[in-house]
C-alpha positions in Angstrom: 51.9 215.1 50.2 52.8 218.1 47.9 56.2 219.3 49.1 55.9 222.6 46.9 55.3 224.8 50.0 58.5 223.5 50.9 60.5 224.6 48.4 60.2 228.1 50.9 62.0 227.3 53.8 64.7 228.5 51.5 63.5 231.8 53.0 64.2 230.5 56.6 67.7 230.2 56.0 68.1 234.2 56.9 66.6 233.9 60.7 68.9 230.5 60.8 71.9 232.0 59.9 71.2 235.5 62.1 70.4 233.3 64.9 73.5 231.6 64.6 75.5 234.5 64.5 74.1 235.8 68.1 74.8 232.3 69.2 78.7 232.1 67.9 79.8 236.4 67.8 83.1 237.4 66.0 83.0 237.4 62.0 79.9 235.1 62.2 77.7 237.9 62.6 78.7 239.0 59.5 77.8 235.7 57.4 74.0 236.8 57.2 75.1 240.2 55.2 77.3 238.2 53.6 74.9 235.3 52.7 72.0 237.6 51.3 74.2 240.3 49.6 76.9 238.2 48.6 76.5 234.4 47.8 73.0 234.8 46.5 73.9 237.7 43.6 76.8 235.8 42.7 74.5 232.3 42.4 71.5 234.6 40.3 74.4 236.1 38.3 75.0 232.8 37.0 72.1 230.8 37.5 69.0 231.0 34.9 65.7 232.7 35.6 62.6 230.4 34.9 59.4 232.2 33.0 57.5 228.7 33.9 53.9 229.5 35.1 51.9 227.6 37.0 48.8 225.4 34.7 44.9 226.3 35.6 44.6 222.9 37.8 48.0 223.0 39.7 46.7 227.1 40.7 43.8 225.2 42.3 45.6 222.9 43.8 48.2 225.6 45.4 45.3 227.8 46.2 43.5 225.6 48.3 46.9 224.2 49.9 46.8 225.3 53.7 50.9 224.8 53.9 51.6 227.7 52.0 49.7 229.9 54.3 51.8 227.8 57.0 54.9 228.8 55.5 53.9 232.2 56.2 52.4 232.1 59.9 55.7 230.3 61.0 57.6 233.8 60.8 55.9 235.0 63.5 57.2 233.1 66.0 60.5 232.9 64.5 60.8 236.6 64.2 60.1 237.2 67.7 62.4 234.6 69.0 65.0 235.9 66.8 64.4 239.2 68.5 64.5 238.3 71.7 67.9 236.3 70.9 69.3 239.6 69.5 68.1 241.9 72.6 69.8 239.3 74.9 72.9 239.5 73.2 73.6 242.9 71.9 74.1 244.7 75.5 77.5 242.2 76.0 78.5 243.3 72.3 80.8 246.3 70.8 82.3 248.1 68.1 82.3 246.1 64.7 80.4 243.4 66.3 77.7 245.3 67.7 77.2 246.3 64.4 77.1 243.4 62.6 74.2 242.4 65.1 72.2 245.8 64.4 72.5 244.8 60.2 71.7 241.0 61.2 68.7 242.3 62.8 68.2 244.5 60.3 67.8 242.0 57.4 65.6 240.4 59.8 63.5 243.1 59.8 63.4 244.0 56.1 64.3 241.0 54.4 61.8 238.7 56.1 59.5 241.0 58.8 58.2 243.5 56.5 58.7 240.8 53.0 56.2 238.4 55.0 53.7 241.2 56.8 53.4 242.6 53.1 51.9 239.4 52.1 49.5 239.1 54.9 48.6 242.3 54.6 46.9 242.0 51.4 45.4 239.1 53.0 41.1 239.5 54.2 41.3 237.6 56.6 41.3 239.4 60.3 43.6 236.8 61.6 46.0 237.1 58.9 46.2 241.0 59.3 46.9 240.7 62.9 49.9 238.3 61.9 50.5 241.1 59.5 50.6 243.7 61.6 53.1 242.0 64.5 55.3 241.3 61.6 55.1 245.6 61.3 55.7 245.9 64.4 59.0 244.3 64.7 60.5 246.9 61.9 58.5 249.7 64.0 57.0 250.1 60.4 53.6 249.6 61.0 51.9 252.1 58.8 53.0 250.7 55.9 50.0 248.6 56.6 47.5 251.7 55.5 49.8 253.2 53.0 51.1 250.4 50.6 47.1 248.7 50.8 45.5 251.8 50.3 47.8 254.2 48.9 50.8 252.4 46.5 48.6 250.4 45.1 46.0 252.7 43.8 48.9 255.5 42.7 51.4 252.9 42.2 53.7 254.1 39.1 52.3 257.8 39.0 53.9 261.2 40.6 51.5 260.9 43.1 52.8 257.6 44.5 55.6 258.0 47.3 57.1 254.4 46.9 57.6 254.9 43.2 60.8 256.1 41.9 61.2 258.6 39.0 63.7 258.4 36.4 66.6 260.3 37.2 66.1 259.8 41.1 68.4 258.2 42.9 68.4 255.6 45.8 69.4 258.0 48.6 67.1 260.9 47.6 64.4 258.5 46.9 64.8 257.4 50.6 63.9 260.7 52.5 60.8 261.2 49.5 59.4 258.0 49.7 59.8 257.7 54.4 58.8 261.1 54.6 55.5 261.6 52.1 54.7 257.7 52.9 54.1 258.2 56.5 52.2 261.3 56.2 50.1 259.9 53.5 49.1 257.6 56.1 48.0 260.1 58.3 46.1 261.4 55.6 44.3 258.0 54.1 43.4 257.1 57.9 41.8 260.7 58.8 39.7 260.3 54.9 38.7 257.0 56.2 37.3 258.2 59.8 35.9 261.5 57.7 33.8 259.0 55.9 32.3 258.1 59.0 32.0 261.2 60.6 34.5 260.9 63.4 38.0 263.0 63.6 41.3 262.1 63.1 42.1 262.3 66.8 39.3 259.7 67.5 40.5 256.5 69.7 39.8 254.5 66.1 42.3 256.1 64.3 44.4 253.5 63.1 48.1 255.5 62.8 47.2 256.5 66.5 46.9 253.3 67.7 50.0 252.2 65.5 52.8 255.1 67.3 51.2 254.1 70.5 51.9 250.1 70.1 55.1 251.2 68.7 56.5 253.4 71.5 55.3 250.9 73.8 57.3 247.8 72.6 60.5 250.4 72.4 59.7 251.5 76.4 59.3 248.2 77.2 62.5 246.6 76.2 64.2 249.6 77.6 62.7 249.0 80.8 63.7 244.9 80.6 67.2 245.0 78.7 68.1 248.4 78.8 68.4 252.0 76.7 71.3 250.0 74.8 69.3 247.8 73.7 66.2 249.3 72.8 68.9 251.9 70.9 70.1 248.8 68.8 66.6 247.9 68.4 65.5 251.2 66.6 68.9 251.4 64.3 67.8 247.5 63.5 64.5 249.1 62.6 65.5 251.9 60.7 67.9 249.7 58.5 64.8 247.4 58.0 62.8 250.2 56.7 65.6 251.1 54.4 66.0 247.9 52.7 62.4 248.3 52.3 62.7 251.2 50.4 65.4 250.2 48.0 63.0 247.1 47.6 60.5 250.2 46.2 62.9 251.8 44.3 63.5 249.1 42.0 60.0 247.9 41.9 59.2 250.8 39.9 62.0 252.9 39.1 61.1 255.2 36.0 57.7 253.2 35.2 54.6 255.4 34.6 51.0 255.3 34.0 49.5 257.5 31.6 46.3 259.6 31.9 43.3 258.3 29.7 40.1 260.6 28.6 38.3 260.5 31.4 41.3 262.6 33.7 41.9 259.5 35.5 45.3 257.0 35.1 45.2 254.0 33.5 44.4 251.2 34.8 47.4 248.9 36.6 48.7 246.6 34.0 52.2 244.5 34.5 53.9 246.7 32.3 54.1 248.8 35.5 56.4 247.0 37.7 59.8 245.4 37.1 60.1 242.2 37.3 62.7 239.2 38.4 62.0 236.0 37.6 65.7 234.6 39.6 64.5 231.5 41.3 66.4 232.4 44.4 65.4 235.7 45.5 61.9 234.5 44.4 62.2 231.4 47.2 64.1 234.0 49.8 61.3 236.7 49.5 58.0 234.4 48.9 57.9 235.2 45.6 57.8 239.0 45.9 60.2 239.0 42.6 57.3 238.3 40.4 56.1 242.2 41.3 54.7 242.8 38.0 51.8 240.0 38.1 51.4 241.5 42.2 50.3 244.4 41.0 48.4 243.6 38.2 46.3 240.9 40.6 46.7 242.3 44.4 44.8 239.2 45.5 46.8 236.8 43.6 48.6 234.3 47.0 52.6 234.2 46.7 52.8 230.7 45.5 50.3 231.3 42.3 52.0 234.9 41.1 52.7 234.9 37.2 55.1 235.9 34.8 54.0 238.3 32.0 55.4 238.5 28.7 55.2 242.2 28.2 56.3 242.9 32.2 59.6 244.6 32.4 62.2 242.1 33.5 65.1 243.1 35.9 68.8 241.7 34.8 69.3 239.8 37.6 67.6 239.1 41.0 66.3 241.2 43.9 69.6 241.1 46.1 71.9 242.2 42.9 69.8 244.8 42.1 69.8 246.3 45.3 73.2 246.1 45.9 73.1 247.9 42.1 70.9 250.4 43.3 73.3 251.8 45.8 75.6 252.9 43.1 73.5 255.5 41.0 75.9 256.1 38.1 76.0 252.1 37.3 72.2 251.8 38.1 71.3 254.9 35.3 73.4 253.3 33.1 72.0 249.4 33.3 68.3 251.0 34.0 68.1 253.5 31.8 69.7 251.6 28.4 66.4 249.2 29.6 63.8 251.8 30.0 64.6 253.4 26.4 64.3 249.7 24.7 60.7 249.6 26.5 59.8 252.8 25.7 61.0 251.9 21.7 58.7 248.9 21.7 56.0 250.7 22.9 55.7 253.7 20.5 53.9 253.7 17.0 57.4 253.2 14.9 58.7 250.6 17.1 
């Protein structure tokens, strides 16, 4: 038996750890904060990034693997039994421990709801999607499953891209940009879409319809079975889900652009477009979402079989540092901008 799919329960040490904190209270429902923005910056600070791809025959091999698409499904369950654990516990809970549950489920939500549903989003498979979308659901983020497949992708790295930061744009303004034009944009790829087919944007196929619908439903009905409180703690988990999200998007792509060719049009995708972190841990916590730059370049490309790129922009340390490094603007400019003008020196004519 291969046991490289295995090497990813690494990622399963979040819902074991947030789970464990609902179980024991007091300062234990801390440790998964502490865990994820703590201990593993500290390791990746140290720790030495690997540029090792993959050989032709082991991609096979991987591709074909069923376990690694195993790894994935078994979120499901676990994220909805985490969430149930949490809405059991959090009407019995207050003040500083009320909020450490709220940010437990919260990393839930972000780090490993939303991390997993991006993957099986890009995914063909019906079955997948579905996974994909009750993953969504969870972070009441489900139209990020219209607007990262059909919109960040295509304008990924250009002004017209919510979910790419510009240079000079910091984390918090990038937040109300990127929530605010990324949900609309959905509204707008989903009515194009039923325009194609001649129906209106109010039709009962409308996807983003059917998406607030599902949504406010699951809200109502753990309000009706554990309470407003609840279903209040629920939402904040959400929102801070949908946050970490969005700092994942801001350093993805912070001051990367494409450049218009002859024809009017951008250039095409290319790994240069998209920072990348080769840190073996956050690449195990996150399913390899680290190695962004090959993600883009090859959309289809499975988790376990993304590459590293020589000319990719590489990140100084892994995705957990540089969030926490995103949070403070003046130290981020200082590290991201000293890279971005070495890129842009290597790229011009002179050197």
């Amino acid at each position: 038996m291969d046991l490289r799919p295995f090497q990813y329960s690494f990622a399963y040490i979040l819902p074991l750890l947030t789970a464990l904190g609902f179980w024991l209270g007091g300062l234990w429902l801390m440790v998964p904060f502490l865990y994820l923005y703590g201990l593993l910056p500290l390791l990746e600070l140290t720790l030495p990034a690997s540029a090792a791809n993959p050989s032709s025959e082991q991609e096979e091999v991987m591709r074909a693997d069923p376990l690694f698409d195993v790894m994935l499904y078994v979120a499901v369950p676990v994220q909805y039994g985490v969430l149930l654990y949490f809405l059991m516990v959090v009407p019995a809970l207050n003040s500083w421990e009320l909020a450490g549950a709220i940010i437990s489920m919260g990393l839930m939500c972000g780090s490993f709801g939303i991390n997993i549903g991006h993957e099986l989003g890009h995914r063909t498979s019906r079955y997948e999607q579905l996974l994909a979308k009750l993953l969504l659901l969870t972070s009441l983020n489900m139209h990020f499953f219209i607007e990262h497949n059909r919109g960040h992708h295509h304008r990924v790295a250009t002004p017209e891209d919510p979910a790419s930061a510009r240079y000079g744009e910091t984390l918090y303004a990038f937040w109300l940009r990127s929530m605010g034009q990324g949900y609309l944009s959905a509204w707008r790829l989903e009515a194009a879409r039923l325009a194609k087919r001649n129906k209106p944007w109010w039709s009962p196929g409308n996807q983003m319809l059917q998406f607030q619908l599902i949504q406010a439903g699951l809200v109502l009905i753990i309000g009706l079975a554990f309470g407003v409180k609840a279903a209040a703690c629920f939402v904040l988990a959400a929102i801070f889900g949908i946050l970490l999200l969005e700092t994942v998007n801001y350093i993805e792509h912070y001051g990367l652009s494409r450049q218009r060719v002859d024809s009017g049009r951008y250039e095409r995708v290319q790994p240069t477009h998209s920072w990348n972190s080769n840190h073996l841990l956050g690449r195990l916590s996150l399913f390899e979402l680290s190695r962004h730059s090959d993600h883009h370049f090859r959309a289809s490309r499975k988790y376990p079989i993304l590459r590293h790129h020589e000319g990719s922009p590489q990140m100084p340390t892994g995705y957990p540092g540089m969030m926490l490094l995103a949070c403070m603007p003046i130290l981020w400019f200082r590290v991201m901008h000293q890279r971005l003008e070495t890129l842009h020196r290597a790229a011009s004519p002179d050197g």
